[in-house]
N, CA and C atoms as a LAMMPS dump frame, in Angstrom:
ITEM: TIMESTEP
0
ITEM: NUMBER OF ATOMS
486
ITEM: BOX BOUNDS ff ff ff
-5.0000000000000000e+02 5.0000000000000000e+02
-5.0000000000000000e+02 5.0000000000000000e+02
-5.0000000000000000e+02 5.0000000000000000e+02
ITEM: ATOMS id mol type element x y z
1 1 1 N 446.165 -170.684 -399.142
2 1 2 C 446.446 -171.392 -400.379
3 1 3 C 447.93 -171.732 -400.501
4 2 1 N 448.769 -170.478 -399.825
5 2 2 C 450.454 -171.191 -400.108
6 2 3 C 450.386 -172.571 -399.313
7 3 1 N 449.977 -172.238 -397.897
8 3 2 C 450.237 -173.519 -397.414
9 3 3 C 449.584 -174.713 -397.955
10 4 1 N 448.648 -174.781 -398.459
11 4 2 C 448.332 -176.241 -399.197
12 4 3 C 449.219 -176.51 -400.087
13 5 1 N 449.387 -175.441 -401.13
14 5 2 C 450.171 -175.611 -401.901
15 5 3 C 452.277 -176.278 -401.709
16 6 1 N 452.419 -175.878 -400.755
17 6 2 C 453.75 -176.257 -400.325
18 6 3 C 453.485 -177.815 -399.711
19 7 1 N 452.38 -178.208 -398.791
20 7 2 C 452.22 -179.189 -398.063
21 7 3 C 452.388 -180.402 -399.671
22 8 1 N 451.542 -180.053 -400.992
23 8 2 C 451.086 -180.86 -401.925
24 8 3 C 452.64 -181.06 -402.774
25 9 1 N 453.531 -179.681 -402.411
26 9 2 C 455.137 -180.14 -402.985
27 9 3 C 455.641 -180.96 -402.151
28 10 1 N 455.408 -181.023 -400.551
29 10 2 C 456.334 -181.512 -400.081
30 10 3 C 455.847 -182.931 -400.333
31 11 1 N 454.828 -183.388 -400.251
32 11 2 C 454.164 -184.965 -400.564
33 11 3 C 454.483 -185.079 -401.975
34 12 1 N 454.467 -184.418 -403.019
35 12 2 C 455.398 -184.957 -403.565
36 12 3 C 456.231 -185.58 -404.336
37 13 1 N 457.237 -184.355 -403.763
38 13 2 C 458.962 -184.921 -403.324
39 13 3 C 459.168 -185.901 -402.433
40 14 1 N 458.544 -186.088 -401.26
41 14 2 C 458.604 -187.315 -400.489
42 14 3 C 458.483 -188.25 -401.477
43 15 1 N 457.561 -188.41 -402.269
44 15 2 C 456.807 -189.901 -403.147
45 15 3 C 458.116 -190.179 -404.131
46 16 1 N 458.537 -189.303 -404.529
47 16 2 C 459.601 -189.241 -405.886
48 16 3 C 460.544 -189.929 -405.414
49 17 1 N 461.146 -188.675 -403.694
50 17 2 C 462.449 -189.52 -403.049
51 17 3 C 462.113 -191.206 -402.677
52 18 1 N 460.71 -191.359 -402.828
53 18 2 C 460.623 -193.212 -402.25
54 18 3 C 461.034 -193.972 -403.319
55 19 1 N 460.289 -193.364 -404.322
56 19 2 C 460.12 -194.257 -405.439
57 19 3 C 461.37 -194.581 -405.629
58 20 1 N 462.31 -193.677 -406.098
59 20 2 C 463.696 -193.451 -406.896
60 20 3 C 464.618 -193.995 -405.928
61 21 1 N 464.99 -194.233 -404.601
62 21 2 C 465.282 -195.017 -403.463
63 21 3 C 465.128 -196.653 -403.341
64 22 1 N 464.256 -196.753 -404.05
65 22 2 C 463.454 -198.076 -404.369
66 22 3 C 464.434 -199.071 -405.129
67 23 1 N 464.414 -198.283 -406.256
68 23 2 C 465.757 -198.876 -407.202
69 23 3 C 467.015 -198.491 -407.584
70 24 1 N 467.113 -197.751 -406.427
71 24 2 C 469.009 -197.286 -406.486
72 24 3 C 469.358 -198.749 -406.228
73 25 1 N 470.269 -198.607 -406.874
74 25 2 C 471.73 -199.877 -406.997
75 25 3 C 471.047 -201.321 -407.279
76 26 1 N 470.033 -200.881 -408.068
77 26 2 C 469.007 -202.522 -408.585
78 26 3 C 469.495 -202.062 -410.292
79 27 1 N 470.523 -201.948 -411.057
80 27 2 C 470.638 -201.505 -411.865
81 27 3 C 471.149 -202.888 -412.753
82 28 1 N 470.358 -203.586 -413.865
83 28 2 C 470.898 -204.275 -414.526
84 28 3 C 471.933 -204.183 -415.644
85 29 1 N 472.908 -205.157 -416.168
86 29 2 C 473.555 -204.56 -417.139
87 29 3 C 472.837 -204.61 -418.849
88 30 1 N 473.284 -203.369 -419.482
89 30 2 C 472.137 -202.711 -420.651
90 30 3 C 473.059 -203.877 -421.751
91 31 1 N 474.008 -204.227 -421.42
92 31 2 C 475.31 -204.753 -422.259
93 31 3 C 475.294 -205.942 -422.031
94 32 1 N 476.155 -207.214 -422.964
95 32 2 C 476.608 -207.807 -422.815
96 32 3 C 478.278 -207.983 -421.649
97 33 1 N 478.035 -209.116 -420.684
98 33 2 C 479.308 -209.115 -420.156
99 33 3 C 480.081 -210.597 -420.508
100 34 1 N 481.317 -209.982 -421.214
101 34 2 C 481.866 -211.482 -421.353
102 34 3 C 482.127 -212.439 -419.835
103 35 1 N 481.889 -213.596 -420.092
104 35 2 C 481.985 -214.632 -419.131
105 35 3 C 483.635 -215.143 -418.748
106 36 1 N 484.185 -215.247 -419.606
107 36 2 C 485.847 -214.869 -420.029
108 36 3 C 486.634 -214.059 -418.834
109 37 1 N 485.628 -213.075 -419.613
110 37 2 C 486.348 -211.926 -418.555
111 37 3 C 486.258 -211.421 -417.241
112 38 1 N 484.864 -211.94 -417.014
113 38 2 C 484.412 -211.771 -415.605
114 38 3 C 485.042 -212.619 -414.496
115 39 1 N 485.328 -214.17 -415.371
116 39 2 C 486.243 -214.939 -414.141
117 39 3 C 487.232 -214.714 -414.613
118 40 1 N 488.018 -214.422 -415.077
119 40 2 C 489.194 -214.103 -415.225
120 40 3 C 489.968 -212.598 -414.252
121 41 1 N 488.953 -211.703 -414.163
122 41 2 C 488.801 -210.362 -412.942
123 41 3 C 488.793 -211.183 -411.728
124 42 1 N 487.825 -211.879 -411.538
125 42 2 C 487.358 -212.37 -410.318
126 42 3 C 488.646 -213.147 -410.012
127 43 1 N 489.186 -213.983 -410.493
128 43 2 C 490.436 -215.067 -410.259
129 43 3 C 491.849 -214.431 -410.39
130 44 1 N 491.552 -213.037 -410.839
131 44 2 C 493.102 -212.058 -410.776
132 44 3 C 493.084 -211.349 -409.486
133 45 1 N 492.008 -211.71 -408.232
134 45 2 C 492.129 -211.088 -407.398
135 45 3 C 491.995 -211.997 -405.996
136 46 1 N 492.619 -213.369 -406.646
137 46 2 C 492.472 -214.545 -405.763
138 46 3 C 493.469 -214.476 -404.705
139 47 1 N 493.186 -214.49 -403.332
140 47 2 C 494.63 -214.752 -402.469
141 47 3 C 494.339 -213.052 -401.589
142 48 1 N 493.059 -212.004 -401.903
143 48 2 C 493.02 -210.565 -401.329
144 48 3 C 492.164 -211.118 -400.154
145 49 1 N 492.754 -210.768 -398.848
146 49 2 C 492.009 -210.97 -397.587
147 49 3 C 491.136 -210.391 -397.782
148 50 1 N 489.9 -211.21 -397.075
149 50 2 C 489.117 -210.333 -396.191
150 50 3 C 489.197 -209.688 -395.399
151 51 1 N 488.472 -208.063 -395.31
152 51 2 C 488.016 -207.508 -394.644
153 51 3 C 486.447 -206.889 -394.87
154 52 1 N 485.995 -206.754 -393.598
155 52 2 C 484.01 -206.661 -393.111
156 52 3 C 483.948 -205.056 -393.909
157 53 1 N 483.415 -205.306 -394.368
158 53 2 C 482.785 -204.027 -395.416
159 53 3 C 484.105 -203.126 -395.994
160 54 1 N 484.485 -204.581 -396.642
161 54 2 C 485.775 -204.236 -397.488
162 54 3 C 485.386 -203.799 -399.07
163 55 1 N 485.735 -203.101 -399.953
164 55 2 C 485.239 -202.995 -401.434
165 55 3 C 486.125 -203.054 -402.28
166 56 1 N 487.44 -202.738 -401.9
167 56 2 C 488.6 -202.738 -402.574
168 56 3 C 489.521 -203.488 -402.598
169 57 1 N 490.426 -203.838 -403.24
170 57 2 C 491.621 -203.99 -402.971
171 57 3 C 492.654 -204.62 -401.997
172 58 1 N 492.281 -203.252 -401.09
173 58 2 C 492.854 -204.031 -399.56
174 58 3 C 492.172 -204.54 -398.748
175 59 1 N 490.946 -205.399 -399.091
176 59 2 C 490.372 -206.338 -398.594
177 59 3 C 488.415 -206.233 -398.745
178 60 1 N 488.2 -207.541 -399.204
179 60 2 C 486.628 -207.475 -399.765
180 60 3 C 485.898 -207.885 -398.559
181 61 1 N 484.495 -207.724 -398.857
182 61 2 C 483.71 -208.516 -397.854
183 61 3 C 483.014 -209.502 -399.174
184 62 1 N 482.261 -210.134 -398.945
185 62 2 C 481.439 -210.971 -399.824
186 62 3 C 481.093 -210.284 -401.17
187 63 1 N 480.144 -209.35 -400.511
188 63 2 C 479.116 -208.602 -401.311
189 63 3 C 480.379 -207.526 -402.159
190 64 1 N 481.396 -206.723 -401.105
191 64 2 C 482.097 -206.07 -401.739
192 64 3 C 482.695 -206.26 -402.738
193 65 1 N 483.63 -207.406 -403.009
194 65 2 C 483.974 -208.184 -403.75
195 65 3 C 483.537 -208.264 -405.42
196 66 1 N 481.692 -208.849 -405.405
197 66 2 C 481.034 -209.045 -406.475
198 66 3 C 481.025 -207.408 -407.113
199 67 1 N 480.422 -207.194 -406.318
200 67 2 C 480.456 -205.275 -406.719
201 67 3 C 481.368 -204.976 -407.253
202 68 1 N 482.845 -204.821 -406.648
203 68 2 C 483.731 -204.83 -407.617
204 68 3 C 483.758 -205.184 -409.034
205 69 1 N 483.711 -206.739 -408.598
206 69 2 C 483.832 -207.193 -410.295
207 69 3 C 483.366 -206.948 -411.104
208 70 1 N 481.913 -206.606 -410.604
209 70 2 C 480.352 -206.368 -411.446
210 70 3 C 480.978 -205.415 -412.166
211 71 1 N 481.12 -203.864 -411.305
212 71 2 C 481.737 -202.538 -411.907
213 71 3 C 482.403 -202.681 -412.505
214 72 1 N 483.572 -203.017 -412.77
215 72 2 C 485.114 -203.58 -413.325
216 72 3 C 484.169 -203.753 -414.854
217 73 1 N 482.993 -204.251 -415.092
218 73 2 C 482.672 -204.943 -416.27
219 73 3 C 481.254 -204.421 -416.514
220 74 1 N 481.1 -203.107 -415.715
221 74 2 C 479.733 -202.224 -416.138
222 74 3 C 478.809 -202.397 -415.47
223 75 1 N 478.486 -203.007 -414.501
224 75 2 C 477.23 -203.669 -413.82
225 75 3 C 477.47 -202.718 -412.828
226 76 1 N 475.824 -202.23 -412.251
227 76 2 C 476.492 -202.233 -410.717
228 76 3 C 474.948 -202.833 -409.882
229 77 1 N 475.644 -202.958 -408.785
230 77 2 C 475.234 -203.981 -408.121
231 77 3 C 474.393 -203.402 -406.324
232 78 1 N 473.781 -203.929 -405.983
233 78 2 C 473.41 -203.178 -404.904
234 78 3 C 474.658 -203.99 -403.549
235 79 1 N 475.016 -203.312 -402.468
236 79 2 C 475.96 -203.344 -401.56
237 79 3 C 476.074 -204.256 -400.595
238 80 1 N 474.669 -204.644 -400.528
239 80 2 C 474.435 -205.899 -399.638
240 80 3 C 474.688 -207.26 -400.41
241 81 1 N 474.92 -209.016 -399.472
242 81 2 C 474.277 -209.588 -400.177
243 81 3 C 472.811 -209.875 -399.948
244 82 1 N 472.116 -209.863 -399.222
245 82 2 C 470.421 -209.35 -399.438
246 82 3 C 469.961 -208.515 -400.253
247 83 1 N 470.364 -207.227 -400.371
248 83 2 C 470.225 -206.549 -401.661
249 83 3 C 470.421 -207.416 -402.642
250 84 1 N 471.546 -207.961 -403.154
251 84 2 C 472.027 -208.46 -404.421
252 84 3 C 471.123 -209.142 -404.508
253 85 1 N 470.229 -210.22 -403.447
254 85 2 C 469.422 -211.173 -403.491
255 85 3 C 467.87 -210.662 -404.019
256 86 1 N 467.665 -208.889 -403.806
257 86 2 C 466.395 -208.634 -403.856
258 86 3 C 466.39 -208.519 -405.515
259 87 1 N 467.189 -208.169 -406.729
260 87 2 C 467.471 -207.902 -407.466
261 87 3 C 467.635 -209.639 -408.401
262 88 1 N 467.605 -209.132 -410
263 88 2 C 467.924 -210.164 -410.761
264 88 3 C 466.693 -211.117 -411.264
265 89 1 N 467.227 -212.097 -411.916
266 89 2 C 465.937 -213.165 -412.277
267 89 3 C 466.769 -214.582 -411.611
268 90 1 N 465.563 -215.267 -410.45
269 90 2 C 466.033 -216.211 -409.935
270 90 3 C 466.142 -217.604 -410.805
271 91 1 N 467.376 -217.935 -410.605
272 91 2 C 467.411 -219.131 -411.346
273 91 3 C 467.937 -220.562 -410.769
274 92 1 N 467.204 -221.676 -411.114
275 92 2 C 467.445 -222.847 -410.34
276 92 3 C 468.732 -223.608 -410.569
277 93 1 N 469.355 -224.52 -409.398
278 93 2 C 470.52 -224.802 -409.705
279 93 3 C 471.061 -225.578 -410.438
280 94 1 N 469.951 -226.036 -411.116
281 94 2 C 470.129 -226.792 -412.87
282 94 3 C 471.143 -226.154 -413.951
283 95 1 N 470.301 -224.488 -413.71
284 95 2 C 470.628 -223.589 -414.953
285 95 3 C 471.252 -223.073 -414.83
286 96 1 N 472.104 -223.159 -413.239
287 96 2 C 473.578 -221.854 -413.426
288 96 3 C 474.34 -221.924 -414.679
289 97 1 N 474.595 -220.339 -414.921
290 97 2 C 475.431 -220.133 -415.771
291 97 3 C 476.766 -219.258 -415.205
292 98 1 N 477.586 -219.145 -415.868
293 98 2 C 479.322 -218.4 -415.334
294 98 3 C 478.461 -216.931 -414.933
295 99 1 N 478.793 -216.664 -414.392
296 99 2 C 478.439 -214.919 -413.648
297 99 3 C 476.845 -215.493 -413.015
298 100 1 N 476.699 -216.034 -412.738
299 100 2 C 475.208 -215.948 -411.815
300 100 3 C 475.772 -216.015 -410.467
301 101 1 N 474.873 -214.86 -409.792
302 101 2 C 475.207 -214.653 -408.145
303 101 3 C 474.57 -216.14 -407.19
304 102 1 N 475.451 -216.519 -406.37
305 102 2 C 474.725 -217.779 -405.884
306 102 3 C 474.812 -217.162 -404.237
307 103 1 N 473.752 -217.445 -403.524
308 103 2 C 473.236 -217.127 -402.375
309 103 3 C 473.619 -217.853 -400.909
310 104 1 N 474.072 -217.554 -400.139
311 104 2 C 473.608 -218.862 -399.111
312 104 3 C 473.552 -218.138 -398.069
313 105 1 N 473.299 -218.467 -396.19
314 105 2 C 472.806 -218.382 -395.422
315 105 3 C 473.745 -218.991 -394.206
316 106 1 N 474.526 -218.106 -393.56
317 106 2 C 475.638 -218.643 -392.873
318 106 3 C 475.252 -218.511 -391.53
319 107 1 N 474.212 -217.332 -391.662
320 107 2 C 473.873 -216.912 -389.706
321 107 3 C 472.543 -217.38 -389.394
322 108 1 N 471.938 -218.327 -390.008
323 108 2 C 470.797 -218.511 -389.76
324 108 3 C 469.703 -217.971 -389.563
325 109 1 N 470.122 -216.77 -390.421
326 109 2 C 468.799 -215.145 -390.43
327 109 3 C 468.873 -215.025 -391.93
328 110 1 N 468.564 -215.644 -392.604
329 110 2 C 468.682 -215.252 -393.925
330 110 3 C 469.453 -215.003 -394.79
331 111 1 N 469.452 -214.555 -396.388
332 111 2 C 470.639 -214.567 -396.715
333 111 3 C 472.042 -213.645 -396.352
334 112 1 N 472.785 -214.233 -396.307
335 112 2 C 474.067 -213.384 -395.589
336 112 3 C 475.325 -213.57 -396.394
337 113 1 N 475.55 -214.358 -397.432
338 113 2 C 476.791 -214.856 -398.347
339 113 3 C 476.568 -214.699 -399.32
340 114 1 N 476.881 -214.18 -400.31
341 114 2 C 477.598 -214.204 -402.084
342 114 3 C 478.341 -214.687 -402.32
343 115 1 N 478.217 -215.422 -403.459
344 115 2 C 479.984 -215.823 -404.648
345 115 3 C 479.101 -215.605 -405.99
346 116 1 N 480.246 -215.576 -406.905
347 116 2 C 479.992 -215.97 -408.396
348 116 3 C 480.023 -217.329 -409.003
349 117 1 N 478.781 -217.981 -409.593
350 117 2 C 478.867 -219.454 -410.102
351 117 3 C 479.96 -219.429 -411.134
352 118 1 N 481.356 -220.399 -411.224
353 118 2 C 482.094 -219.866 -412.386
354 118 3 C 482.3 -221.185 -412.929
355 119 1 N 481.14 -221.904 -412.773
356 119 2 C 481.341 -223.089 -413.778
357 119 3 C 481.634 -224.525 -413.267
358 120 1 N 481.593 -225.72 -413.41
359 120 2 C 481.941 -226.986 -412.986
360 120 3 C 481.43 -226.795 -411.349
361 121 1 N 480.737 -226.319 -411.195
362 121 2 C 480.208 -226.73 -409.525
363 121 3 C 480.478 -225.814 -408.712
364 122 1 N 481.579 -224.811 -409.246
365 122 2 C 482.224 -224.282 -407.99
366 122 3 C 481.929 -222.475 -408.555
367 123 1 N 482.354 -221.985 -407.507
368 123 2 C 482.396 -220.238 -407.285
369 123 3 C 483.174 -219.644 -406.358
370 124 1 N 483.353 -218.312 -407.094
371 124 2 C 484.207 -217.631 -406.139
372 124 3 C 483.828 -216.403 -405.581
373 125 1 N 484.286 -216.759 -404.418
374 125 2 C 483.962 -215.461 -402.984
375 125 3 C 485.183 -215.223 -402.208
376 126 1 N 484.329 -214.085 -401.576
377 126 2 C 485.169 -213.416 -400.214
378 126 3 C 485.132 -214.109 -399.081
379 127 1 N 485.751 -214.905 -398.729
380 127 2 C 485.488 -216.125 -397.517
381 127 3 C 486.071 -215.633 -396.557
382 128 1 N 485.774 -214.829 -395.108
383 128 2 C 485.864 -214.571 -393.931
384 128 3 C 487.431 -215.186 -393.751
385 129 1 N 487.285 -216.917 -394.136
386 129 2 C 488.555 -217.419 -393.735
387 129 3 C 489.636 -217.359 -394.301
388 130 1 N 489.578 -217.379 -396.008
389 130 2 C 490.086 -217.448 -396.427
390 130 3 C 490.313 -216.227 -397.464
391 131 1 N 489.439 -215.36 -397.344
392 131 2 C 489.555 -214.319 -398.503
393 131 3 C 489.132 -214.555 -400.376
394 132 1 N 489.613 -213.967 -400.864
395 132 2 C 489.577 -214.344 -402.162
396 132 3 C 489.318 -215.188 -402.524
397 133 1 N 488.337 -216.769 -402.747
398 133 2 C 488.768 -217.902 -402.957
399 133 3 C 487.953 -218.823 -403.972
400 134 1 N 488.11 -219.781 -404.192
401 134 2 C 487.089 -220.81 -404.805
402 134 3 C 486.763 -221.829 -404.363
403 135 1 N 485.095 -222.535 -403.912
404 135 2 C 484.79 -223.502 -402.887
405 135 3 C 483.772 -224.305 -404.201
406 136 1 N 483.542 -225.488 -403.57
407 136 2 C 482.432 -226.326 -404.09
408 136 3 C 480.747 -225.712 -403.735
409 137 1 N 479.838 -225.544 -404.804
410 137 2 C 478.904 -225.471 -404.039
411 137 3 C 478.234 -225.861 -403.924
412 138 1 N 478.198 -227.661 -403.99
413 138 2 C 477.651 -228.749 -403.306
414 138 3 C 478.5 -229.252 -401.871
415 139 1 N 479.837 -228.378 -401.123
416 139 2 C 480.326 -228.906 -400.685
417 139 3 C 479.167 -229.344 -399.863
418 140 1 N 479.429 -230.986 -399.078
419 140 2 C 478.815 -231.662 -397.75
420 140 3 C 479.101 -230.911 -397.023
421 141 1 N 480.177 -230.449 -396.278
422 141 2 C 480.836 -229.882 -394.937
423 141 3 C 480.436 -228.563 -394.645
424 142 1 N 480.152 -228.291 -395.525
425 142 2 C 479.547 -226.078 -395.42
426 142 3 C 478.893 -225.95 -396.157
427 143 1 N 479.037 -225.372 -397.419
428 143 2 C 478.234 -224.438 -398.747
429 143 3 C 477.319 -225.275 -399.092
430 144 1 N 477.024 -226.495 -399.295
431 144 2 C 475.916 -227.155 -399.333
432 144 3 C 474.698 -226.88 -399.052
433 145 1 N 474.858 -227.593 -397.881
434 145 2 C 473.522 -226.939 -396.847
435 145 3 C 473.361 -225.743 -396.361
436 146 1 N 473.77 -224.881 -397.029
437 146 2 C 474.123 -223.141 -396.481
438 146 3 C 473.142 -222.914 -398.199
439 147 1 N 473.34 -223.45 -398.941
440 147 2 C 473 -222.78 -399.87
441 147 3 C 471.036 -222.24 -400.044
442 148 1 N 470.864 -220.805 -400.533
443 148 2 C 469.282 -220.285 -400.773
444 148 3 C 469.138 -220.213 -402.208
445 149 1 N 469.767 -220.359 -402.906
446 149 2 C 469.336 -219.802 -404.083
447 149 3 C 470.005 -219.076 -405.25
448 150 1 N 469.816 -218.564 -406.308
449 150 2 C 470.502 -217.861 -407.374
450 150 3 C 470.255 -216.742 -408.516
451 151 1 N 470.779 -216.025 -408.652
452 151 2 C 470.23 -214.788 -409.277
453 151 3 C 470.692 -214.647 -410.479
454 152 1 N 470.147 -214.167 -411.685
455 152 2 C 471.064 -213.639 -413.027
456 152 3 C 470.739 -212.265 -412.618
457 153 1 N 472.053 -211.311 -412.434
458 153 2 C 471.924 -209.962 -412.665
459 153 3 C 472.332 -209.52 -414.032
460 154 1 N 472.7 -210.074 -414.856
461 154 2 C 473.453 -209.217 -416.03
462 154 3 C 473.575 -210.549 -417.013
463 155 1 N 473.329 -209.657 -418.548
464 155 2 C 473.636 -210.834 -419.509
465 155 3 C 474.858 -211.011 -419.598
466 156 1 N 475.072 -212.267 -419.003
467 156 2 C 476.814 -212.369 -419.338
468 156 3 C 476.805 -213.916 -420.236
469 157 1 N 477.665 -213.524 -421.434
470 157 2 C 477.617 -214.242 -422.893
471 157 3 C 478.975 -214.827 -422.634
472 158 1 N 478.936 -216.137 -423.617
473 158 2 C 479.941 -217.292 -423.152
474 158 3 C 480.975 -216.506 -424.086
475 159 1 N 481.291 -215.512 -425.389
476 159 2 C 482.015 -214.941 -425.734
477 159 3 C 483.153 -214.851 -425.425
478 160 1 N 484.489 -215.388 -426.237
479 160 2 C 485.655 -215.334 -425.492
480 160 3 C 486.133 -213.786 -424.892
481 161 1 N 487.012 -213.566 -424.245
482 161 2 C 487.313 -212.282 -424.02
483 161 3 C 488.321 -211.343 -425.125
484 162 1 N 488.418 -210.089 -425.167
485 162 2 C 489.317 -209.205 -425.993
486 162 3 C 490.312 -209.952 -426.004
């Protein structure tokens, strides 16, 4: 009887550890995030190189980058941009709004790029080339045709900032 009994804990704790694994770092924000303030974070950190699984400071990767900002303003965000992509409510590129995650596809395996939509067409990311930056994302020449798609992770309200 112990041993059934231990076999029926260990199944489970297995089930619990899946479940709860499931939605680590799929965490939406419970709050309002000003829009203000979010590009205004994002654009105070314009000109920080890239670096490949950068999160800080001394250098972002794509995904690292958003995470940052997200946190900076209560959100948090899952680590990938595929993660970021599995998460959110998808929205078409009619309806971007300032803080919606926009998607694209640089290696031809799926999604692989993040920026933040911050309004008039354009967003800002961690650009390999350029680091910190702001691109078109209709450009013809790249982000265009790179682009998959778009996510709302967090209510972020047109509210001016503090």
């Amino acid at each position: 009887m112990t041993s059934l009994f231990k076999k029926i804990i260990t199944i489970f704790s297995l089930i619990l550890v899946l479940t709860a694994g499931t939605f680590a770092g799929n965490t939406e924000a419970a709050s309002r995030v000003s829009s203000a303030e979010i590009v205004a974070d994002a654009k105070s950190l314009m000109g920080i190189k890239y670096r490949y699984g950068g999160t800080t400071k001394a250098g972002f990767d794509c995904s690292g980058f958003l995470g940052y900002i997200y946190k900076q303003n209560g959100v948090s965000l899952s680590r990938t941009a595929a993660g970021m992509y599995s998460t959110g409510k998808s929205v078409s590129k009619a309806n971007l709004s300032v803080g919606d995650l926009v998607f694209f596809n640089t290696t031809g395996r799926g999604v692989s790029h993040v920026g933040m939509y911050i309004g008039n067409g354009s967003f800002i990311h961690s650009a390999s080339s350029k680091g910190v930056s702001i691109a078109k994302l209709n450009d013809p020449y790249y982000w265009g045709n790179k682009y998959v798609g778009a996510k709302r992770v967090a209510t972020v309200s047109t509210v001016a900032s503090k």
